[in-house]
DSSP file (Angstrom, degrees, kcal/mol; ACC not computed):
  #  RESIDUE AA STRUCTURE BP1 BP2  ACC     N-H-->O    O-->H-N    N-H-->O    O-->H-N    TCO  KAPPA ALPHA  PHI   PSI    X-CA   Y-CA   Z-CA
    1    1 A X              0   0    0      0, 0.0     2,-0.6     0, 0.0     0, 0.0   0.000 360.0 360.0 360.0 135.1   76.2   81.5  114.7
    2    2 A X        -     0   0    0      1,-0.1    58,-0.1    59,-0.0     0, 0.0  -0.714 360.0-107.2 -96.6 136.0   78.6   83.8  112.9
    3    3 A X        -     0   0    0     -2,-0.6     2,-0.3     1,-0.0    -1,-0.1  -0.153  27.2-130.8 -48.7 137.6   78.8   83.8  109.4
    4    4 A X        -     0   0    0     56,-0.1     2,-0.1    60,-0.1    58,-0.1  -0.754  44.0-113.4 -83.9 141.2   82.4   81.9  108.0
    5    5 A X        -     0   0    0     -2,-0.3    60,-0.5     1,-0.1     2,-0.4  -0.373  30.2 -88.0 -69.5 149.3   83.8   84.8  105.3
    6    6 A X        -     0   0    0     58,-0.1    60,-0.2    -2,-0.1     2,-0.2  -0.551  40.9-154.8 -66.3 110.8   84.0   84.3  101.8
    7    7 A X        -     0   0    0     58,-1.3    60,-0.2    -2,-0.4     3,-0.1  -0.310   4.0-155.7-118.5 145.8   87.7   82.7  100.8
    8    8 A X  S    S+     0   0    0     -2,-0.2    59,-0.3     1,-0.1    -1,-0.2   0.798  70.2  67.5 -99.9 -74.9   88.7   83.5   97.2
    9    9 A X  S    S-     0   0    0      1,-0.1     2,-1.0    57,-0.1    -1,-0.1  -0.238  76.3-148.7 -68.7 114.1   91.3   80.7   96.0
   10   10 A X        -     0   0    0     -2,-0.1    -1,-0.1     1,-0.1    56,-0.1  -0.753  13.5-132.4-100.7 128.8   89.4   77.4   95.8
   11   11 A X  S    S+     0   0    0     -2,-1.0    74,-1.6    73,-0.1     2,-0.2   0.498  83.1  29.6   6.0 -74.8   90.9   74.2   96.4
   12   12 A X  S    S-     0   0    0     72,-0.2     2,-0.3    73,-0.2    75,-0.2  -0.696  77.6-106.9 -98.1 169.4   89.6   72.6   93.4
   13   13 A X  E     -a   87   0A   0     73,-1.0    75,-7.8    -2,-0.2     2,-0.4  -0.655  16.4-154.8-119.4 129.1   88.5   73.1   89.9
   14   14 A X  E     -a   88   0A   0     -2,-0.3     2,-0.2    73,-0.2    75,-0.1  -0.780  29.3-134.0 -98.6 148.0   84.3   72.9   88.7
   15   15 A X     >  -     0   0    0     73,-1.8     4,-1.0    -2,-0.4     5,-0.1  -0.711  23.9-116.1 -81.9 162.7   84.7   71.8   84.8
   16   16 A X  T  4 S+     0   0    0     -2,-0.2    -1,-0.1     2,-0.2    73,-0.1   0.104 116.9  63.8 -83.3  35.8   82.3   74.3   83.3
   17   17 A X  T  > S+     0   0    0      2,-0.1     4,-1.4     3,-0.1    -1,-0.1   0.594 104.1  42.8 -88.0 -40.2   80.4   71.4   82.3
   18   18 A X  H >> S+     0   0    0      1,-0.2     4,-2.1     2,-0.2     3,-0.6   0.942 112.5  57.3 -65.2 -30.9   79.7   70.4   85.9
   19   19 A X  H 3< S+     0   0    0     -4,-1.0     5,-0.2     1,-0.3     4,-0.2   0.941 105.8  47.5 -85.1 -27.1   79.1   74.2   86.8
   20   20 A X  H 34 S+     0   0    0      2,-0.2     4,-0.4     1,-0.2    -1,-0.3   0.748 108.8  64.4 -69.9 -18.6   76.3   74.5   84.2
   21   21 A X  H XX S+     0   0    0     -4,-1.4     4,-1.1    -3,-0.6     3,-0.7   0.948 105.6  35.6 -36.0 -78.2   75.1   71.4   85.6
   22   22 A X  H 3X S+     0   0    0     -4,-2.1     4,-0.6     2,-0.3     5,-0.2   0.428 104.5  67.9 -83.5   5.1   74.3   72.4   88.7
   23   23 A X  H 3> S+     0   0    0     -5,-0.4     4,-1.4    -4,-0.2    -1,-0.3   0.735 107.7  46.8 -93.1 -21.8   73.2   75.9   87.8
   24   24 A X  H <> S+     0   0    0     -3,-0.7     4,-0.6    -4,-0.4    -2,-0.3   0.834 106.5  56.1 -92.3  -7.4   70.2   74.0   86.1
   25   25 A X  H  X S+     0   0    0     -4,-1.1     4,-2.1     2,-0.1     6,-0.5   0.882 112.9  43.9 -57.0 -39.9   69.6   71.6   89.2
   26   26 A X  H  < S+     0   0    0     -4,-0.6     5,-0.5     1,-0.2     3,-0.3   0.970 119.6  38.2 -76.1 -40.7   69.2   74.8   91.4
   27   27 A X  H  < S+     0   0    0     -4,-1.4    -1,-0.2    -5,-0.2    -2,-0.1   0.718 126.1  42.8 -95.6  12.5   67.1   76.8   89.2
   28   28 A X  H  < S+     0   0    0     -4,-0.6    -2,-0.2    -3,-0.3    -1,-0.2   0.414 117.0  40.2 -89.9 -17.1   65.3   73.4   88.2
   29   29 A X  S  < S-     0   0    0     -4,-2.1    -2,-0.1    -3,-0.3    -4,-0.1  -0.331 104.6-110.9-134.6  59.9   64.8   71.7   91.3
   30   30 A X        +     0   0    0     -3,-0.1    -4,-0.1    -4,-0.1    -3,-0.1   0.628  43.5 177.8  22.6  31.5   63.8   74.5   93.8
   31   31 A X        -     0   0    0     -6,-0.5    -2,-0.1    -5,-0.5     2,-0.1  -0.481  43.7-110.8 -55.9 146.3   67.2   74.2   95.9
   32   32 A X    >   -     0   0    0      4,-0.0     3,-0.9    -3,-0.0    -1,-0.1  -0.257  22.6-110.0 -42.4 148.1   66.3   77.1   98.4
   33   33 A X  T 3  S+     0   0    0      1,-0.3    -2,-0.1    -2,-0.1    -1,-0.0   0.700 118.1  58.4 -77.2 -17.2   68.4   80.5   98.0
   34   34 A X  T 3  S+     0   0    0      2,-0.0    -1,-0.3    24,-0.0     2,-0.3  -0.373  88.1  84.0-100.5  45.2   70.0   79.9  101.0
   35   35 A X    <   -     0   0    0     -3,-0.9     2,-0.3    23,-0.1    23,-0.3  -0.928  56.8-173.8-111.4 143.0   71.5   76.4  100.1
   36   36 A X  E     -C   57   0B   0     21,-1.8    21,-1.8    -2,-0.3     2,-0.8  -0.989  40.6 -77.9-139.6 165.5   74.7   76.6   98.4
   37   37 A X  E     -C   56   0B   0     35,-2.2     2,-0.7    -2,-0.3    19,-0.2  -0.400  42.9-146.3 -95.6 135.7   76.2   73.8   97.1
   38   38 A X        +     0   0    0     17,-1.3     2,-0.4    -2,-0.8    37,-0.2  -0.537  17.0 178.8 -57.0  92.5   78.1   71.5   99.4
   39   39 A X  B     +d   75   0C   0     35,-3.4    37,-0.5    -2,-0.7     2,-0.2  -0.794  27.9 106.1-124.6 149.5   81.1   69.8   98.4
   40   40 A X  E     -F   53   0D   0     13,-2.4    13,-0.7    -2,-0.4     2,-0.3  -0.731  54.4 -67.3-169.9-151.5   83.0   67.7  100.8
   41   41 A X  E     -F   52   0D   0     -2,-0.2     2,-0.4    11,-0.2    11,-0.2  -0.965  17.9-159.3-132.2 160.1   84.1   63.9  102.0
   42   42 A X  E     -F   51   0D   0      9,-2.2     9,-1.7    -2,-0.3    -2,-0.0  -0.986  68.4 -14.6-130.0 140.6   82.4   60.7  103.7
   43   43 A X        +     0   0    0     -2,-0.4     8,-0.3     7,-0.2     3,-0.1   0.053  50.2 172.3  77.7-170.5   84.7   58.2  105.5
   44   44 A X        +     0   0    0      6,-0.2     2,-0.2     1,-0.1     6,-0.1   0.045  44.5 102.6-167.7  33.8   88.5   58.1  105.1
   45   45 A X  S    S+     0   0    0      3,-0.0     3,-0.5     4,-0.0     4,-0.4  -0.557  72.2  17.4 -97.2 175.7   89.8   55.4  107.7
   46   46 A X  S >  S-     0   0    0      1,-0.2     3,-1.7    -2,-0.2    -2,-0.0   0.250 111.5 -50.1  50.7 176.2   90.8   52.0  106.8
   47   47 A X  T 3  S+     0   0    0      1,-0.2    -1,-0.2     0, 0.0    -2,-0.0   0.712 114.0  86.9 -52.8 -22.5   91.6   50.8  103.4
   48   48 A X  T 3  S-     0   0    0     -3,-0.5     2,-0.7     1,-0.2    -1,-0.2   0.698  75.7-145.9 -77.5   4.1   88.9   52.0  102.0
   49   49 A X    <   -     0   0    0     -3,-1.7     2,-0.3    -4,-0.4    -1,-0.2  -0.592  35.4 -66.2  98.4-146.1   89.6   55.7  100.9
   50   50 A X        -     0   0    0     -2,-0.7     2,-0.3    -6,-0.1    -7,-0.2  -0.825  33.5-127.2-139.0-177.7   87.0   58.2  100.9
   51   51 A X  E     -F   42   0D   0     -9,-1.7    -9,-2.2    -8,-0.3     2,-0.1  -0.949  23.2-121.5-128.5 149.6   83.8   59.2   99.2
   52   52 A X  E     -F   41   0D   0     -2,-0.3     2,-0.3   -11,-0.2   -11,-0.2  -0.644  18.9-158.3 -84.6 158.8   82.8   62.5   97.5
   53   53 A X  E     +F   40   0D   0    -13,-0.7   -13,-2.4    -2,-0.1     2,-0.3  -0.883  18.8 165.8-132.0 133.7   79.9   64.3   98.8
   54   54 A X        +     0   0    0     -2,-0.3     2,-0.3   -15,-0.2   -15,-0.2  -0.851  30.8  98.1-122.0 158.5   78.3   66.7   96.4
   55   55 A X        -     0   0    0     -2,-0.3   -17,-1.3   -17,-0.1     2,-0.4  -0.882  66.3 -68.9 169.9-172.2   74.8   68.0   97.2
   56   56 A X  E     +C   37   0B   0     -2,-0.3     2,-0.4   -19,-0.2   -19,-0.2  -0.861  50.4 142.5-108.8 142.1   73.0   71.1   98.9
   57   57 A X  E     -C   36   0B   0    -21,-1.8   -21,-1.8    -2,-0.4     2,-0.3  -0.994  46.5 -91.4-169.1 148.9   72.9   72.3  102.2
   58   58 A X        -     0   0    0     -2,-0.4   -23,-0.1   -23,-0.3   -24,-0.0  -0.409  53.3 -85.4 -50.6 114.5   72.9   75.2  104.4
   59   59 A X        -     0   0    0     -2,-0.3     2,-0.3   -25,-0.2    -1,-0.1   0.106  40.9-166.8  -9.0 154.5   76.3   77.0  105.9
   60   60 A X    >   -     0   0    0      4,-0.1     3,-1.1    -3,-0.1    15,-0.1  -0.905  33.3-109.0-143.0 150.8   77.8   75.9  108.9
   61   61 A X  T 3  S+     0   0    0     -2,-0.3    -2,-0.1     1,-0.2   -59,-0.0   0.486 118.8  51.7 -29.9 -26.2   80.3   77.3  111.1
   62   62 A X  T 3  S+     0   0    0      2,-0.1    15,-1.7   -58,-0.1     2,-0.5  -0.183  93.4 119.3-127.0  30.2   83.2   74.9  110.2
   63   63 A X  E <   -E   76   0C   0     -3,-1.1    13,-0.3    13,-0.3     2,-0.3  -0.845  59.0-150.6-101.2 103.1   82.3   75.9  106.3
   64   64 A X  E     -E   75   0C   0     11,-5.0    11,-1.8    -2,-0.5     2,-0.3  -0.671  25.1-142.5 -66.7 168.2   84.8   77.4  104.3
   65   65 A X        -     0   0    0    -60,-0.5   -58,-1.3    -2,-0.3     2,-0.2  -0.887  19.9-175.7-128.8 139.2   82.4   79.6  101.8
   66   66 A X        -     0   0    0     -2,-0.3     7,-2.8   -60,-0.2     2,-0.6  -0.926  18.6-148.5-140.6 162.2   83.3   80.1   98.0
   67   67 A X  E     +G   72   0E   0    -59,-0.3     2,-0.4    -2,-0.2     5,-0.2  -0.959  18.4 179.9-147.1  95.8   81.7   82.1   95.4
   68   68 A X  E >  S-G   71   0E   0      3,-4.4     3,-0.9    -2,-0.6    -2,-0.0  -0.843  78.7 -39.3-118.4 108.0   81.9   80.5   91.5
   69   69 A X  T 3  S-     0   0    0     -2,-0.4    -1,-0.1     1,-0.2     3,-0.1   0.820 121.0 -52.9  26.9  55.8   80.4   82.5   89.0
   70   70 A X  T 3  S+     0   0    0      1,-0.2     2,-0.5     3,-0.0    -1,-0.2   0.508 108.9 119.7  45.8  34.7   77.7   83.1   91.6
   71   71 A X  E <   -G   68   0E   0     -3,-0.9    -3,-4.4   -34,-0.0     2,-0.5  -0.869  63.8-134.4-156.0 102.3   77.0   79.8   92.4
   72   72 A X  E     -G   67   0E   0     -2,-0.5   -35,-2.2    -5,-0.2     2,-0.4  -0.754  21.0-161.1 -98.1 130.9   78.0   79.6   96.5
   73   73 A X        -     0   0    0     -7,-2.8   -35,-0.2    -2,-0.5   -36,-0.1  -0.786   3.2-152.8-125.9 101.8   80.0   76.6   97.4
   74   74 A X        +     0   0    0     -2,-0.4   -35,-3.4   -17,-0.2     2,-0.4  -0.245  16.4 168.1 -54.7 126.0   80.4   75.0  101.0
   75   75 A X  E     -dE  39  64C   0    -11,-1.8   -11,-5.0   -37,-0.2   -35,-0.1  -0.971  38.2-109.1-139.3 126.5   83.2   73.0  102.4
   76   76 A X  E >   - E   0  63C   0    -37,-0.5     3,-1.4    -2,-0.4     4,-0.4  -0.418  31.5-126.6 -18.6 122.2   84.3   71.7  105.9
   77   77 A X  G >  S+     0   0    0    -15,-1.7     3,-1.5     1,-0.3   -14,-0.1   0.936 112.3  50.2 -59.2 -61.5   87.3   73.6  106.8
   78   78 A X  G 3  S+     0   0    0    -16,-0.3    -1,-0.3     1,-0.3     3,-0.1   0.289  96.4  73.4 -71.4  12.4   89.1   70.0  107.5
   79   79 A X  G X> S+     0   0    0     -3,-1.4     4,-2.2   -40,-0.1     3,-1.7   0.517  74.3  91.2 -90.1 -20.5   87.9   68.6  103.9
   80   80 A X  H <> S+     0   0    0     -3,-1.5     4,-2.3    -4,-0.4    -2,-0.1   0.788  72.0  52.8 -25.1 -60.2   90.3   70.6  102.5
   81   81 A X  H 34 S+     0   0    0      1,-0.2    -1,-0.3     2,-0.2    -3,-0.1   0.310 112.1  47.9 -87.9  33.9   93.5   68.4  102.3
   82   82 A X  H <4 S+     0   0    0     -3,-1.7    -2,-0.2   -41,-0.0    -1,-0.2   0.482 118.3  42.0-131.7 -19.2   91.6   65.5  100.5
   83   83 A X  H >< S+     0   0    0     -4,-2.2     3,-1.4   -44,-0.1    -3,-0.2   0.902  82.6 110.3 -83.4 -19.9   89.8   68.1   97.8
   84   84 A X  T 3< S+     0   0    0     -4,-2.3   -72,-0.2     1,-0.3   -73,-0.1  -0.240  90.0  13.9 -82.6 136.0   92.6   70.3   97.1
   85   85 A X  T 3  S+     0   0    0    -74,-1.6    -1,-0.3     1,-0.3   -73,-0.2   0.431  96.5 138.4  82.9   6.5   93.9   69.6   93.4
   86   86 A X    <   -     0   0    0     -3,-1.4   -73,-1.0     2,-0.0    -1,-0.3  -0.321  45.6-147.4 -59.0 166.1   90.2   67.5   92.5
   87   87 A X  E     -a   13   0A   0    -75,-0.2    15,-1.8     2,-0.1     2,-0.7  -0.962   9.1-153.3-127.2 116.1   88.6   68.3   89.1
   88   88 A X  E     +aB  14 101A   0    -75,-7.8   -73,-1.8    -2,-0.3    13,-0.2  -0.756  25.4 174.4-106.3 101.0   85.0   68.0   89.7
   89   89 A X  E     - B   0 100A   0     11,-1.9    11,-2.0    -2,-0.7     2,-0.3  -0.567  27.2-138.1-103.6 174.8   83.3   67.0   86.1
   90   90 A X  E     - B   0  99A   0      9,-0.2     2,-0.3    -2,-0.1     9,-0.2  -0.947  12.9-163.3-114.6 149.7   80.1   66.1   84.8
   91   91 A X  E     - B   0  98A   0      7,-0.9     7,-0.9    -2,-0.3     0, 0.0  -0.654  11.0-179.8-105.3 164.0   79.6   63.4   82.4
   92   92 A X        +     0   0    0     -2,-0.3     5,-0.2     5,-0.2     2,-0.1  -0.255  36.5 136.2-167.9  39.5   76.3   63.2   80.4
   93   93 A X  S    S-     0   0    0      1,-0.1    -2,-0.0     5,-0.0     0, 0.0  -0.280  70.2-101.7-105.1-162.8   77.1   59.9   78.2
   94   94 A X  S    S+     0   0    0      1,-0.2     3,-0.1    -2,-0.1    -1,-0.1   0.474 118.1  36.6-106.1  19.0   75.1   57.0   77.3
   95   95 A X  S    S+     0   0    0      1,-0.3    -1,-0.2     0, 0.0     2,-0.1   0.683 126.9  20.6-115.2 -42.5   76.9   54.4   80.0
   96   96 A X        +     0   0    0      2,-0.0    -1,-0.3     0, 0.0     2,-0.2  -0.292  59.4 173.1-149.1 171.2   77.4   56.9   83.0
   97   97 A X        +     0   0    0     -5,-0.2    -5,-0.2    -2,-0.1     2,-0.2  -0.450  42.8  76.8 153.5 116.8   75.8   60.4   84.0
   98   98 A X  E    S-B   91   0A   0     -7,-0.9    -7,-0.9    -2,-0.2     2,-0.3  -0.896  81.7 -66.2 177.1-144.0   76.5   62.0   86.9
   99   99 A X  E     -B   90   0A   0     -9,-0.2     2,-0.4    -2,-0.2    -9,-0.2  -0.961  51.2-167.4-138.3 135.7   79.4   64.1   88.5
  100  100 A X  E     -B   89   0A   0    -11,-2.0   -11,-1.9    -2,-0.3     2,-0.2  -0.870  22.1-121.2-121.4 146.3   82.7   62.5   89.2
  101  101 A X  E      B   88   0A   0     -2,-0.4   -13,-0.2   -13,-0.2   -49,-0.0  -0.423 360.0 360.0 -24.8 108.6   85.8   63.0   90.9
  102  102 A X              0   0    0    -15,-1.8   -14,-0.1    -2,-0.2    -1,-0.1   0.134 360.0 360.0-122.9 360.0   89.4   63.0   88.9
């Protein structure tokens, strides 16, 4: 498998609340060094829309590659036109906590 090369302009915008987030999940929850974090969609037929996917996960071939304050971030080449222009923040309040989508 060949490595996909490292793409400068990303798509979307990490808040740097979300990005500090997930630099303490990796170096808090043993993500492996060769996971980077995955950002992407699930579904988008029918009425219903899409779903975010955030998580960690390995390259693939059909992976764009990004590099945010070292923090390596993975996308499906064809996820593209449904992330481009997201804001990915994290919220940390006392109804919700997580990382959401605008």
């Amino acid at each position: 498998m060949s490595k996909p090369a490292i793409k400068k302009d990303i798509p979307f915008t990490i808040t740097q609340k979300a990005l500090e987030e997930i630099v303490f999940i990796i170096k808090n929850k043993n993500i492996p060094p060769d996971y980077g974090l995955r950002i992407g969609i699930k579904g988008g037929s029918g009425c219903g829309g899409v779903n975010y996917l955030l998580g960690f996960d390995t390259v693939k071939e059909s992976d764009d590659i990004y590099i945010l304050e070292g923090v390596k971030i993975y996308m499906e080449k064809k996820h593209a036109m449904f992330l481009a222009g997201k804001e990915i923040d994290f919220e940390d309040g006392a109804k919700e906590r997580g990382f959401i989508f605008k």
